[in-house]
C-alpha positions in Angstrom: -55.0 -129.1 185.8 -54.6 -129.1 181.9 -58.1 -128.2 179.7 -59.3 -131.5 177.7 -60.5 -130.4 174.6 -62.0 -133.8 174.1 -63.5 -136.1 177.0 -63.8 -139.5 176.9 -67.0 -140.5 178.7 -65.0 -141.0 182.0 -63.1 -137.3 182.2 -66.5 -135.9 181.1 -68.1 -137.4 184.2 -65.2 -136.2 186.0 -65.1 -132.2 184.9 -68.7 -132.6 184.9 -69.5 -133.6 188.1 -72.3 -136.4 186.5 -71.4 -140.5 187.2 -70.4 -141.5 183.8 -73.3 -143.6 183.1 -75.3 -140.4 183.4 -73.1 -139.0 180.8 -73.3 -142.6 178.2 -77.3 -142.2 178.6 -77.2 -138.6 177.4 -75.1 -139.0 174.4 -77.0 -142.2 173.5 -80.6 -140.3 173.9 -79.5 -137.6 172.1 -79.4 -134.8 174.5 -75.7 -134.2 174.1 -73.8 -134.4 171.2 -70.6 -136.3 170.9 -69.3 -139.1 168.3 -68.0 -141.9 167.5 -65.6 -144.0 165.3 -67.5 -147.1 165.0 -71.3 -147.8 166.2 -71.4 -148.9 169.9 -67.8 -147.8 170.5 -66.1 -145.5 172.6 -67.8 -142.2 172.8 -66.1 -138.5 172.8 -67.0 -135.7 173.5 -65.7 -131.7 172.6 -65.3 -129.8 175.9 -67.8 -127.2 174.3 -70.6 -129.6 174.1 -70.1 -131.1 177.9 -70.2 -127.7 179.0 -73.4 -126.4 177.1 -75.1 -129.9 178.1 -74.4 -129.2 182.0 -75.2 -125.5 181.5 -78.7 -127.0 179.8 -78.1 -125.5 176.3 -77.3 -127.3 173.1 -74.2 -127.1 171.5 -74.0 -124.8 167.9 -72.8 -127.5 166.2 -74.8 -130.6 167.9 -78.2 -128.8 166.9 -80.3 -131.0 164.6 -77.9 -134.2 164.8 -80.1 -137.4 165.8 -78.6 -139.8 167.8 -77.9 -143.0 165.1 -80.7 -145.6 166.2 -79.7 -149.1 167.4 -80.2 -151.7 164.6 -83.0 -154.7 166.4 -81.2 -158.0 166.8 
């Protein structure tokens, strides 16, 4: 099995063991960091950061990066 450096948020719910809604809530709260080309599309996410998020640490370079807040309809 090859090593994803990036994980969409289907293969991160797969090498992490999480459902992948699991894995959307976290990166939309905040709690792991990953990006995104446009608001509200596709999410990745760096192999690093799914692994410090299972292992319950913050990733170096997600420290301090807020989650962009939804715009009300």
């Amino acid at each position: 099995m090859s090593r994803r450096t990036w994980h969409t948020t289907a293969t991160a719910a797969e090498h992490s063991g999480y459902h992948a809604d699991t894995v959307r809530k976290a990166l939309e709260a905040g709690e792991m960091h990953g990006t995104q080309r446009v608001p509200g599309g596709r999410w990745r996410v760096h192999v690093d950061c799914l692994d410090a998020w299972t292992g319950g640490q913050k990733c170096p370079h997600g420290l301090g990066k807020k989650p962009a807040k939804k715009s009300a309809a």
